[in-house]
CHARMM-style PDB file with segment names, atoms N, HN, CA, C and O in Angstrom:
ATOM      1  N   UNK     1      78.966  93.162 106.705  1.00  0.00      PROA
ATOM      2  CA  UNK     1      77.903  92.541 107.480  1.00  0.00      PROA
ATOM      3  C   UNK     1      76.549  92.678 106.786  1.00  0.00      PROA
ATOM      4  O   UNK     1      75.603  91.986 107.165  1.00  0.00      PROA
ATOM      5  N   UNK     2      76.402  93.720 105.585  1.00  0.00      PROA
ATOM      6  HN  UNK     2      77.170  94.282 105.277  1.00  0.00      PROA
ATOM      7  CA  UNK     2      75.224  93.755 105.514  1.00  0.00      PROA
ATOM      8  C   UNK     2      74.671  92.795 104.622  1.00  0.00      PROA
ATOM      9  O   UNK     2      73.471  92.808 104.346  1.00  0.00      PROA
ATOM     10  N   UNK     3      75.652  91.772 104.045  1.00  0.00      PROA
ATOM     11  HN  UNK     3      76.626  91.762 104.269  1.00  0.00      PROA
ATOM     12  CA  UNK     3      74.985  89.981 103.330  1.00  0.00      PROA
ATOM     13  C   UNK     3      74.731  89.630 103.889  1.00  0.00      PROA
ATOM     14  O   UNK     3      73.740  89.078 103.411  1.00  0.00      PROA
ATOM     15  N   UNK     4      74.804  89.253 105.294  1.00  0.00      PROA
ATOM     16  HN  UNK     4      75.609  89.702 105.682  1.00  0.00      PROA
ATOM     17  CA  UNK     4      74.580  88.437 106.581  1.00  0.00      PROA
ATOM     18  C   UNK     4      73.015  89.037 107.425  1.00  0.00      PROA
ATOM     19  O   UNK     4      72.299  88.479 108.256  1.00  0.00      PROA
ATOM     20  N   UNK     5      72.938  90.198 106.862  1.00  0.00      PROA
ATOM     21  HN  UNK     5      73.519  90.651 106.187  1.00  0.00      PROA
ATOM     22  CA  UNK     5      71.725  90.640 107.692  1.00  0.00      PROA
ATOM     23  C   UNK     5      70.294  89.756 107.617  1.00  0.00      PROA
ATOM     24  O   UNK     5      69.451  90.078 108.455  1.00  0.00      PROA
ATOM     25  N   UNK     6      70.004  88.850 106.842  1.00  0.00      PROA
ATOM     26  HN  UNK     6      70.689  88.588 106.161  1.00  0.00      PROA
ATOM     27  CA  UNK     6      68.868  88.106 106.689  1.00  0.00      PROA
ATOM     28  C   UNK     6      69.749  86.356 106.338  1.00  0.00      PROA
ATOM     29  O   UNK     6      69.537  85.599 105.391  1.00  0.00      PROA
ATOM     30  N   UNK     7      70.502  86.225 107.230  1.00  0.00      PROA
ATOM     31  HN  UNK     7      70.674  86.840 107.999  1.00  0.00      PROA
ATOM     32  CA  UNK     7      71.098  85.459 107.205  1.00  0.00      PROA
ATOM     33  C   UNK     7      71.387  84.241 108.506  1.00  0.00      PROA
ATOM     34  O   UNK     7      71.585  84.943 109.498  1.00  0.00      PROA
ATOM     35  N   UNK     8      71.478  83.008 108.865  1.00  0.00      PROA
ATOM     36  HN  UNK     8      71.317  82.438 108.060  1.00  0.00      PROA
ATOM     37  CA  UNK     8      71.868  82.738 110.294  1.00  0.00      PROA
ATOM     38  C   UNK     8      72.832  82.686 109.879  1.00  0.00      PROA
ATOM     39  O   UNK     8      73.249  82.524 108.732  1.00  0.00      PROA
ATOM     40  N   UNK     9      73.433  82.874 111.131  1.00  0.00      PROA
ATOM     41  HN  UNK     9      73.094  83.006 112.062  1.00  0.00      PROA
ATOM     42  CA  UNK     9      75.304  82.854 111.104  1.00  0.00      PROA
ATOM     43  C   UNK     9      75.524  81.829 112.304  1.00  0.00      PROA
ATOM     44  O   UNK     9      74.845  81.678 113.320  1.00  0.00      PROA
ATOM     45  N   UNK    10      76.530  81.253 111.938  1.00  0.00      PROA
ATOM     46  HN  UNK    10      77.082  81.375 111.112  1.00  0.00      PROA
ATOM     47  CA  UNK    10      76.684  80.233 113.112  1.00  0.00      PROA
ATOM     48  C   UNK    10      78.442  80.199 113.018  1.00  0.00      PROA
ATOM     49  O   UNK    10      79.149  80.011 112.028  1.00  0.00      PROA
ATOM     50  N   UNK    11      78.797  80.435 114.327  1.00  0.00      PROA
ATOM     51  HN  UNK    11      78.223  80.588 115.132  1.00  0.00      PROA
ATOM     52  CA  UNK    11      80.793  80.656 114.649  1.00  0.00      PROA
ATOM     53  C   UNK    11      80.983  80.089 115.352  1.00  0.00      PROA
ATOM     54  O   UNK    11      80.304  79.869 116.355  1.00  0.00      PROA
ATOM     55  N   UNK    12      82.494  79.447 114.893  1.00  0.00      PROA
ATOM     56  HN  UNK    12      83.046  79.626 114.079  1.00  0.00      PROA
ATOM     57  CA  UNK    12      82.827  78.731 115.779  1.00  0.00      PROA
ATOM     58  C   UNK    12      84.941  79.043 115.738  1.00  0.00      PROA
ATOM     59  O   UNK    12      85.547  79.032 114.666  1.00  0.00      PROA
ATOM     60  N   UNK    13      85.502  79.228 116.808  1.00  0.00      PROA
ATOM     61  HN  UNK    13      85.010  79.237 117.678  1.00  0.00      PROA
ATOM     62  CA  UNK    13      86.770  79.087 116.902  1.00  0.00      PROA
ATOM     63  C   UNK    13      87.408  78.018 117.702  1.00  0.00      PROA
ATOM     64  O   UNK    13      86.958  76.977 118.182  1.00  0.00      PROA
ATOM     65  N   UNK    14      88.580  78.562 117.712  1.00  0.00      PROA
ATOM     66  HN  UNK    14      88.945  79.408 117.322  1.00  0.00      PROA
ATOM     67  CA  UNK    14      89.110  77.116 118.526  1.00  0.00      PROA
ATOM     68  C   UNK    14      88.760  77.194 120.211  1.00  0.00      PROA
ATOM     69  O   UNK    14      88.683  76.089 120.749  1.00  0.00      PROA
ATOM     70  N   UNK    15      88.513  78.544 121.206  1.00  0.00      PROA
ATOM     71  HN  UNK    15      88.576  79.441 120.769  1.00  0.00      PROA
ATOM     72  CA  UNK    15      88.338  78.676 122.103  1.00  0.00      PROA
ATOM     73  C   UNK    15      87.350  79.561 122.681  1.00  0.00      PROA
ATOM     74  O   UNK    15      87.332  79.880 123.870  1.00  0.00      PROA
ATOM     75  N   UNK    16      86.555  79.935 121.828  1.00  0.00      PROA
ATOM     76  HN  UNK    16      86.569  79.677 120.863  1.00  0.00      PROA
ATOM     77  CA  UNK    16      85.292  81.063 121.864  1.00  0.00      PROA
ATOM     78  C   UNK    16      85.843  82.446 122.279  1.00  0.00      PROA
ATOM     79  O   UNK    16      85.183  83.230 122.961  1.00  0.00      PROA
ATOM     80  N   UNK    17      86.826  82.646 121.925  1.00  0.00      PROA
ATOM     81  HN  UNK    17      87.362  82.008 121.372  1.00  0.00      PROA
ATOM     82  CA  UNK    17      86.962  84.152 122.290  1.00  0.00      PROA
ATOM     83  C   UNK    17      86.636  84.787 121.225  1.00  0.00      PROA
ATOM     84  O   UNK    17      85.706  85.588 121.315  1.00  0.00      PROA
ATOM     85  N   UNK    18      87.218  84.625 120.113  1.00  0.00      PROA
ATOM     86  HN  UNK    18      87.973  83.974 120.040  1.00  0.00      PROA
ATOM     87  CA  UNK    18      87.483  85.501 118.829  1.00  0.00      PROA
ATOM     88  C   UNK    18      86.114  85.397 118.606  1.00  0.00      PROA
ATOM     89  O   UNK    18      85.533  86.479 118.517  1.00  0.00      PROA
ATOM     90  N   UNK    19      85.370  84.288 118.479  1.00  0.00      PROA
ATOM     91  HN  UNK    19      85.842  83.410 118.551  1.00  0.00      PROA
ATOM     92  CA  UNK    19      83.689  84.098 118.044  1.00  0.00      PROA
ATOM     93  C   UNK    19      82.978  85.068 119.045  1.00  0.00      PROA
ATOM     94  O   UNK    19      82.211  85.903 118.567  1.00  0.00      PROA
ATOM     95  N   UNK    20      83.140  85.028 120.159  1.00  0.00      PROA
ATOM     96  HN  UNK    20      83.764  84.349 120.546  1.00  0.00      PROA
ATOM     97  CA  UNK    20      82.111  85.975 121.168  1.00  0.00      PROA
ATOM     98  C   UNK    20      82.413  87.695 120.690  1.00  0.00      PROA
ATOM     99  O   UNK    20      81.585  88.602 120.765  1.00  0.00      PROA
ATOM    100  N   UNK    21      83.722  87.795 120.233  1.00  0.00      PROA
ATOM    101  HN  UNK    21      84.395  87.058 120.172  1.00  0.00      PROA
ATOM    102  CA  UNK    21      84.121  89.159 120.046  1.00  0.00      PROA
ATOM    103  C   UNK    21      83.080  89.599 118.820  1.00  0.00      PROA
ATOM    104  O   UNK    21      82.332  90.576 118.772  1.00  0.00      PROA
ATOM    105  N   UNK    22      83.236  88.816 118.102  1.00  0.00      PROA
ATOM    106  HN  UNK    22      83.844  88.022 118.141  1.00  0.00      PROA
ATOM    107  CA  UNK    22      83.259  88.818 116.612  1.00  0.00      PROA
ATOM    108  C   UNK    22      81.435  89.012 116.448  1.00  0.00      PROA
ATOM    109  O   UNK    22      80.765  89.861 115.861  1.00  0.00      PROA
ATOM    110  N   UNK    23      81.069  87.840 117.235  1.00  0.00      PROA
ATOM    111  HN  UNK    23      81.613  87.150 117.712  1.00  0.00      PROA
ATOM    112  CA  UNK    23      79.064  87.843 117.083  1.00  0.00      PROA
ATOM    113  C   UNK    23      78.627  88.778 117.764  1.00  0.00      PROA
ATOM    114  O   UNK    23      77.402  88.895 117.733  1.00  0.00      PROA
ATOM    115  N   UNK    24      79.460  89.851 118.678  1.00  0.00      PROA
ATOM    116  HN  UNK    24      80.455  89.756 118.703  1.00  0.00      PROA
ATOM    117  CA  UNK    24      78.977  90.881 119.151  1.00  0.00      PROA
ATOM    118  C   UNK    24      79.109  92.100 118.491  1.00  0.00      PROA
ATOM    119  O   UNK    24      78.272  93.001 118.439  1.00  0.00      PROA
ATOM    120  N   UNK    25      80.525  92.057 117.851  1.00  0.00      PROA
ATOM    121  HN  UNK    25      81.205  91.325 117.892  1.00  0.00      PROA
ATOM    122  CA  UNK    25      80.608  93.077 116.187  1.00  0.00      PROA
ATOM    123  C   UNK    25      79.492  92.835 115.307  1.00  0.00      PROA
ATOM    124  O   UNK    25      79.057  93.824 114.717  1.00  0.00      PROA
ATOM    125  N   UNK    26      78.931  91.705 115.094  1.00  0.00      PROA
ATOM    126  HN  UNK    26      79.284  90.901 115.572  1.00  0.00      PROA
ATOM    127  CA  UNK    26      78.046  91.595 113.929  1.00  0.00      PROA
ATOM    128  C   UNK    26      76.276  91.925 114.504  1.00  0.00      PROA
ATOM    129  O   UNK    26      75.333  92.265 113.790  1.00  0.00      PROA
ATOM    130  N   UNK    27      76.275  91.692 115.961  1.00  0.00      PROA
ATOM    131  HN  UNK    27      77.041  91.416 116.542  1.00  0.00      PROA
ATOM    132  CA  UNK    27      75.156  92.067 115.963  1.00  0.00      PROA
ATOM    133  C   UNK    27      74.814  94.005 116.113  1.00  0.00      PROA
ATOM    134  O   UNK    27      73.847  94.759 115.996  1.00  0.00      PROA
ATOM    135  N   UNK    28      75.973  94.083 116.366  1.00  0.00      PROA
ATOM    136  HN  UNK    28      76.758  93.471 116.461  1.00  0.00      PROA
ATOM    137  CA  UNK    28      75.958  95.508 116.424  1.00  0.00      PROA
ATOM    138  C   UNK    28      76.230  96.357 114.868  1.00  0.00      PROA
ATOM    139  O   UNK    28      76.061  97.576 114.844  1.00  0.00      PROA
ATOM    140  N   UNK    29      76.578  95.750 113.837  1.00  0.00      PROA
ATOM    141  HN  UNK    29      76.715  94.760 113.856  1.00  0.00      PROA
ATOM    142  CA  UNK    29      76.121  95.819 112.709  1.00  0.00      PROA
ATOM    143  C   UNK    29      75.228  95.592 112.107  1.00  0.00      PROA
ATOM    144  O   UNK    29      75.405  95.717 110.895  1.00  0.00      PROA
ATOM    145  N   UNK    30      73.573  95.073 112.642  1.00  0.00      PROA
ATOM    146  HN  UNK    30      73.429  94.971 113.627  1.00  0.00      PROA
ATOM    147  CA  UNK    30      72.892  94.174 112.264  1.00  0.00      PROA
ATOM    148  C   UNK    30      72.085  92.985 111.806  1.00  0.00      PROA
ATOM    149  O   UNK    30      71.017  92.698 111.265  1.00  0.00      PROA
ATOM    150  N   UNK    31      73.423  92.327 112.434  1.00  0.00      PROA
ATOM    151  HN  UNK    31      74.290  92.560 112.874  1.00  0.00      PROA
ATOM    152  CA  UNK    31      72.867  90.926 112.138  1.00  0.00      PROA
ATOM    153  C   UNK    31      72.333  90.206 112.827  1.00  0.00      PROA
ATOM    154  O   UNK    31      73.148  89.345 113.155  1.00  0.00      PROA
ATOM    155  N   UNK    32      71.126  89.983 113.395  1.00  0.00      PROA
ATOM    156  HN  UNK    32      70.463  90.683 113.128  1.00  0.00      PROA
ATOM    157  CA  UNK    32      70.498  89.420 114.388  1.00  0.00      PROA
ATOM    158  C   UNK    32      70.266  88.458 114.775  1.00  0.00      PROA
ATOM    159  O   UNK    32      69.738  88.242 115.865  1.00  0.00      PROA
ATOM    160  N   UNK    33      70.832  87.122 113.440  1.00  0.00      PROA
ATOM    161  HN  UNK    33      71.261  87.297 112.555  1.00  0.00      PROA
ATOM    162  CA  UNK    33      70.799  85.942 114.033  1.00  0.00      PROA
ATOM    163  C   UNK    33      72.095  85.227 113.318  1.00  0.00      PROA
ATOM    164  O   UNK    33      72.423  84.809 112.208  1.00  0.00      PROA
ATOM    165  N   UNK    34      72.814  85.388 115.111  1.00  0.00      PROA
ATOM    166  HN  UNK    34      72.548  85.727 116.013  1.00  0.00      PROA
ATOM    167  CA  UNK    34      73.882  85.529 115.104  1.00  0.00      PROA
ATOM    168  C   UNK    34      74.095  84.028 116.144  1.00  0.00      PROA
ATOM    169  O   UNK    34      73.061  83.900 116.799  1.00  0.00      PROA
ATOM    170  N   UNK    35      74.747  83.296 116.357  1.00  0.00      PROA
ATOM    171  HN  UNK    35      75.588  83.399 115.826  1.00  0.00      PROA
ATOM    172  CA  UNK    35      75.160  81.920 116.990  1.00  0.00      PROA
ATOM    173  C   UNK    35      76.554  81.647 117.206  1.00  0.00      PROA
ATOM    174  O   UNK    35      77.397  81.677 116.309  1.00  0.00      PROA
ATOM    175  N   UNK    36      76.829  81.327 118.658  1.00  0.00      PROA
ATOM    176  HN  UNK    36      76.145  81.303 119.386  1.00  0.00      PROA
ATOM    177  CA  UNK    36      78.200  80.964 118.377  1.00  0.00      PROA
ATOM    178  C   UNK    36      78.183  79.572 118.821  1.00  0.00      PROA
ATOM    179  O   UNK    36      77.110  79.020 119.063  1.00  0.00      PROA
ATOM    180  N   UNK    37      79.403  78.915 118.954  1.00  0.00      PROA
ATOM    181  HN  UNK    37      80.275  79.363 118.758  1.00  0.00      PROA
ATOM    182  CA  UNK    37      79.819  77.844 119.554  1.00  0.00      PROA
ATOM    183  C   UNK    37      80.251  77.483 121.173  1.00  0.00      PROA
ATOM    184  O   UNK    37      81.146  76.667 121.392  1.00  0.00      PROA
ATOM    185  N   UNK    38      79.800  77.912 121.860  1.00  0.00      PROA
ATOM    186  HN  UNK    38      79.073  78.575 121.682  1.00  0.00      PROA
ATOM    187  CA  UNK    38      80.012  77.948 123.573  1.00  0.00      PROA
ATOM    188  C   UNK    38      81.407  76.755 123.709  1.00  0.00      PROA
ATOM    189  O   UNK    38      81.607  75.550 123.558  1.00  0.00      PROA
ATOM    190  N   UNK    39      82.276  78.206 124.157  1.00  0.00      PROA
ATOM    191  HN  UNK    39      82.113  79.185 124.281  1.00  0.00      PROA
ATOM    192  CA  UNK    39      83.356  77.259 124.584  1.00  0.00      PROA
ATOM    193  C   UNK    39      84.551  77.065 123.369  1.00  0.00      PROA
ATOM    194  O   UNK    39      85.706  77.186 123.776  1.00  0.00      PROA
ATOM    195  N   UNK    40      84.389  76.809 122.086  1.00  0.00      PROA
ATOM    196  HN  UNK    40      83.451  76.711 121.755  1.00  0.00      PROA
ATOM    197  CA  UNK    40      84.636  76.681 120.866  1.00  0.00      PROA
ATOM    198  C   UNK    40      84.703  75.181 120.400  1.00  0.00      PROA
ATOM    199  O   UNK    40      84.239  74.265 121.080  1.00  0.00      PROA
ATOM    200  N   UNK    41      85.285  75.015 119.251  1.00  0.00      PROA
ATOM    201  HN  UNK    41      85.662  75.759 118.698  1.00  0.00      PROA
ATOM    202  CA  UNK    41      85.548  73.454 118.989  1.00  0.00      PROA
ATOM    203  C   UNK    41      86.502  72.762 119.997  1.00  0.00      PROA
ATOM    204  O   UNK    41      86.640  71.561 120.231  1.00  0.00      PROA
ATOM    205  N   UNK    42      87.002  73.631 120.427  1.00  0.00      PROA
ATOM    206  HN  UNK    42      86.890  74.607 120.237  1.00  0.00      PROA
ATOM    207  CA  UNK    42      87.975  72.717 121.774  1.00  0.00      PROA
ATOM    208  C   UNK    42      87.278  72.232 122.790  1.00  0.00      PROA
ATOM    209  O   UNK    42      87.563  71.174 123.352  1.00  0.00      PROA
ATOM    210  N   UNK    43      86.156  73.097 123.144  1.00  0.00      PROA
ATOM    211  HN  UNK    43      85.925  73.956 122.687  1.00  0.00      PROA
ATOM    212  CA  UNK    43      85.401  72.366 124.267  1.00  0.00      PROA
ATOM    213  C   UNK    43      84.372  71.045 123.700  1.00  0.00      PROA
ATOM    214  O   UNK    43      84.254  69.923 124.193  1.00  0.00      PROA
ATOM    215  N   UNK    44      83.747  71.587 122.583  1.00  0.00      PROA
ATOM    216  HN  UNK    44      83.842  72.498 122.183  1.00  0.00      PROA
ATOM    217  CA  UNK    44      82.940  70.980 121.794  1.00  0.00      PROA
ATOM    218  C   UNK    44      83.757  69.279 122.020  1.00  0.00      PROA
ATOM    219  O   UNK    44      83.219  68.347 122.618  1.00  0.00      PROA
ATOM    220  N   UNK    45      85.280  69.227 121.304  1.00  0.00      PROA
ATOM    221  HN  UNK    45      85.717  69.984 120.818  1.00  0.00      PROA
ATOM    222  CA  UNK    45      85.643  68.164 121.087  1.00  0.00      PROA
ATOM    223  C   UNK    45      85.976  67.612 122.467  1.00  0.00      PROA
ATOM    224  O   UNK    45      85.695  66.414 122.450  1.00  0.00      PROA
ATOM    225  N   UNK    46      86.292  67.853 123.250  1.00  0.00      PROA
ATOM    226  HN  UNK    46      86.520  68.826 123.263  1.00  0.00      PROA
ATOM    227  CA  UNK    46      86.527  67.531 125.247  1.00  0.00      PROA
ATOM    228  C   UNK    46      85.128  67.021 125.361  1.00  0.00      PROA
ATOM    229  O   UNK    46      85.254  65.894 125.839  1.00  0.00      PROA
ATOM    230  N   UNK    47      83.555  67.324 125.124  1.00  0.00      PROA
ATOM    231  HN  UNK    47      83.453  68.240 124.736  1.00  0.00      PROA
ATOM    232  CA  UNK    47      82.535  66.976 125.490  1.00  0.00      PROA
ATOM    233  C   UNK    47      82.049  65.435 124.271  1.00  0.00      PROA
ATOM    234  O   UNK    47      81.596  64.315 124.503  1.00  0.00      PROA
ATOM    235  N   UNK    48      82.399  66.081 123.134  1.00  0.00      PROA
ATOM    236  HN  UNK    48      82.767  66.992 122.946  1.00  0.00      PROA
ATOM    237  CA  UNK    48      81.808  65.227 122.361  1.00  0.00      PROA
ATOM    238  C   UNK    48      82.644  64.227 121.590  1.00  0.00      PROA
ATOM    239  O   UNK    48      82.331  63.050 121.409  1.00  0.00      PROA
ATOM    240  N   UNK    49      83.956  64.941 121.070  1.00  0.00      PROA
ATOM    241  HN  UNK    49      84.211  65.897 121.216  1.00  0.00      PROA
ATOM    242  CA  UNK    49      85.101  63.490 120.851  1.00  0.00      PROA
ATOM    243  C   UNK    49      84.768  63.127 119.746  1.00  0.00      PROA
ATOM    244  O   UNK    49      84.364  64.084 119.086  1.00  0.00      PROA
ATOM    245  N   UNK    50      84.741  62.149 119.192  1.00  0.00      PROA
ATOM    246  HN  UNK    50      85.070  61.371 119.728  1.00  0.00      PROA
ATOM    247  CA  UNK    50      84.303  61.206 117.595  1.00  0.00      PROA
ATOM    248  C   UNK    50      82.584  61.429 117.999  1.00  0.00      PROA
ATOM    249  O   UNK    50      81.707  61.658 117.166  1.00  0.00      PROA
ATOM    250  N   UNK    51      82.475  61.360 118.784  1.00  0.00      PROA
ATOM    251  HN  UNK    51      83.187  61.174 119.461  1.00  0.00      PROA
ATOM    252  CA  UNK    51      80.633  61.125 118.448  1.00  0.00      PROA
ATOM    253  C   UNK    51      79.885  62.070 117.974  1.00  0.00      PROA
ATOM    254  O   UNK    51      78.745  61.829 117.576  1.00  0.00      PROA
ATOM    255  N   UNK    52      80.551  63.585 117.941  1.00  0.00      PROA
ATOM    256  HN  UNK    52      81.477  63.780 118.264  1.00  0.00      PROA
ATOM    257  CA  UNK    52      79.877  64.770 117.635  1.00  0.00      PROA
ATOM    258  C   UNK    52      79.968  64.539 116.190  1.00  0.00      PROA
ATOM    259  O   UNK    52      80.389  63.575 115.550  1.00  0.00      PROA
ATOM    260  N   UNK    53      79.217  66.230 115.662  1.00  0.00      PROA
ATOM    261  HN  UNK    53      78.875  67.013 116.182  1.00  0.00      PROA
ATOM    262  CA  UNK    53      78.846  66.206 114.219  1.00  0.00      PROA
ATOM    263  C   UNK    53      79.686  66.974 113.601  1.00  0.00      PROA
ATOM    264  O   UNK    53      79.471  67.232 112.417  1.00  0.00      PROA
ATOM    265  N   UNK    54      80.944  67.564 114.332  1.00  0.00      PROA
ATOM    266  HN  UNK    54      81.119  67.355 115.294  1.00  0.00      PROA
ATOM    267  CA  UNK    54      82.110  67.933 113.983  1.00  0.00      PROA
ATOM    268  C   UNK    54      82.763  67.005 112.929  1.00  0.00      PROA
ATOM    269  O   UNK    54      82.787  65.825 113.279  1.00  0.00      PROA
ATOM    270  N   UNK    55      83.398  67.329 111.489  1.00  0.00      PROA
ATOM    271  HN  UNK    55      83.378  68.288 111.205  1.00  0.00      PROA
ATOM    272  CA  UNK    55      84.396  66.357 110.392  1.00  0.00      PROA
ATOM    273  C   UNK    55      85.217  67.355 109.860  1.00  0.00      PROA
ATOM    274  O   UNK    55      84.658  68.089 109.045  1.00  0.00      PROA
ATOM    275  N   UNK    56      86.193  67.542 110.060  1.00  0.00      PROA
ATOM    276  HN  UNK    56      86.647  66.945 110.722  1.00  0.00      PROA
ATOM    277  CA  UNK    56      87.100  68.619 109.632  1.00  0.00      PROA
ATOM    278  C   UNK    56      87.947  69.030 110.097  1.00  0.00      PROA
ATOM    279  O   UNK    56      88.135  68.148 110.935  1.00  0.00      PROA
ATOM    280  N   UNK    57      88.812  69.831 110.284  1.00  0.00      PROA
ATOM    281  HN  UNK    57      88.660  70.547 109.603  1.00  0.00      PROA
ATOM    282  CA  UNK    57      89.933  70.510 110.467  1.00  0.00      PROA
ATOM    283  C   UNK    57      89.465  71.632 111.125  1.00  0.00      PROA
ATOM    284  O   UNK    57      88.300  72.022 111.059  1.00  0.00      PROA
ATOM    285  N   UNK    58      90.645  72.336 111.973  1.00  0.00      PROA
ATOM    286  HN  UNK    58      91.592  72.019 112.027  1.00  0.00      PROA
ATOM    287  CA  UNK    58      90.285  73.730 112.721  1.00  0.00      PROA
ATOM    288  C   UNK    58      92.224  74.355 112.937  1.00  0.00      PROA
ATOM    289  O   UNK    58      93.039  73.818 113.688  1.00  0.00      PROA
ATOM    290  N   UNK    59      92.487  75.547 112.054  1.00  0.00      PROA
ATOM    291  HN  UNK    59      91.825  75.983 111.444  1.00  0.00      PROA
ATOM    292  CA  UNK    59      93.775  76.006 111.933  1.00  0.00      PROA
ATOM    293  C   UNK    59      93.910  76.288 113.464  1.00  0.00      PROA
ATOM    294  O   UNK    59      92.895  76.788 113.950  1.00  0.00      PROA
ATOM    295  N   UNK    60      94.815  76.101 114.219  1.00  0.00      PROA
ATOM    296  HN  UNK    60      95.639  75.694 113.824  1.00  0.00      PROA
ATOM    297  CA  UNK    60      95.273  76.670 115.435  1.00  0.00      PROA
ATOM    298  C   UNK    60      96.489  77.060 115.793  1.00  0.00      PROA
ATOM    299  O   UNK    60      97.369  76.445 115.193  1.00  0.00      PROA
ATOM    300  N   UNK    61      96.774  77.665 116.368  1.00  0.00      PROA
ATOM    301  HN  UNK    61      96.058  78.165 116.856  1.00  0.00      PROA
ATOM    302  CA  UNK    61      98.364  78.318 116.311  1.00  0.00      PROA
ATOM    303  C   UNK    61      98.858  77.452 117.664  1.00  0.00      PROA
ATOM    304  O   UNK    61      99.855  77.926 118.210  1.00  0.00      PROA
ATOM    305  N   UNK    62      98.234  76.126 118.334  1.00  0.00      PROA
ATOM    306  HN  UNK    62      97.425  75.741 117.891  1.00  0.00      PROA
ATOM    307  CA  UNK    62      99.194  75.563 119.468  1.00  0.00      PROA
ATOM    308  C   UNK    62      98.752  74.121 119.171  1.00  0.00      PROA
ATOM    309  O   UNK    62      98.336  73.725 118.083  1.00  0.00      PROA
ATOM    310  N   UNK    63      98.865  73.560 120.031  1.00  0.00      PROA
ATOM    311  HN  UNK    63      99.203  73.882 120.915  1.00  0.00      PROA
ATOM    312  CA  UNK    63      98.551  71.920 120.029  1.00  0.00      PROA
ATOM    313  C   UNK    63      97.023  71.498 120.456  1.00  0.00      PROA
ATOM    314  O   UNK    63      96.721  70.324 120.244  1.00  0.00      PROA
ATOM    315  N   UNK    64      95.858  72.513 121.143  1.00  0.00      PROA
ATOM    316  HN  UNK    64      96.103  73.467 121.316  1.00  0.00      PROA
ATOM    317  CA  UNK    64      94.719  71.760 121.630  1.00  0.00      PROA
ATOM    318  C   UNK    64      93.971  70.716 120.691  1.00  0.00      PROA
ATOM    319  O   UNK    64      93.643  69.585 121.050  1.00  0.00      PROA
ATOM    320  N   UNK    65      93.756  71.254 119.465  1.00  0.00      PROA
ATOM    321  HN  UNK    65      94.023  72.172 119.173  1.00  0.00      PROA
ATOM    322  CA  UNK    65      92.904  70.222 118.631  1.00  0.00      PROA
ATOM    323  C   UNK    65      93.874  69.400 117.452  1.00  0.00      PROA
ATOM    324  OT1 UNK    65      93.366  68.558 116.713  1.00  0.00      PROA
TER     325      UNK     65
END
């Protein structure tokens, strides 16, 4: 964590769990600007669909995305 300390960080998973876990490990290591994705790319894509600024792929171990 300590490359990230003067760093923004911005997370995103497929369902915001692992990201909420994870940006709360890092701020408690120091990293203070820390961002996640509310909800994850699964919600992201349910709200926003083709119109968002999402282009890519997201590994998932079931069928949501």
């Amino acid at each position: 964590a300590e490359n990230l300390r003067d760093k923004k960080v911005l997370m995103y998973c497929t369902g915001g769990i692992r990201c909420e876990k994870a940006s709360a490990m890092l701020r408690k290591r120091g990293v203070d600007d820390v961002s996640q994705l509310s909800g994850g790319i699964h919600r992201y894509l349910e709200v926003f669909g083709d119109k968002g600024f999402f282009k890519g792929k997201n590994f998932v171990f079931d069928q949501r995305v």
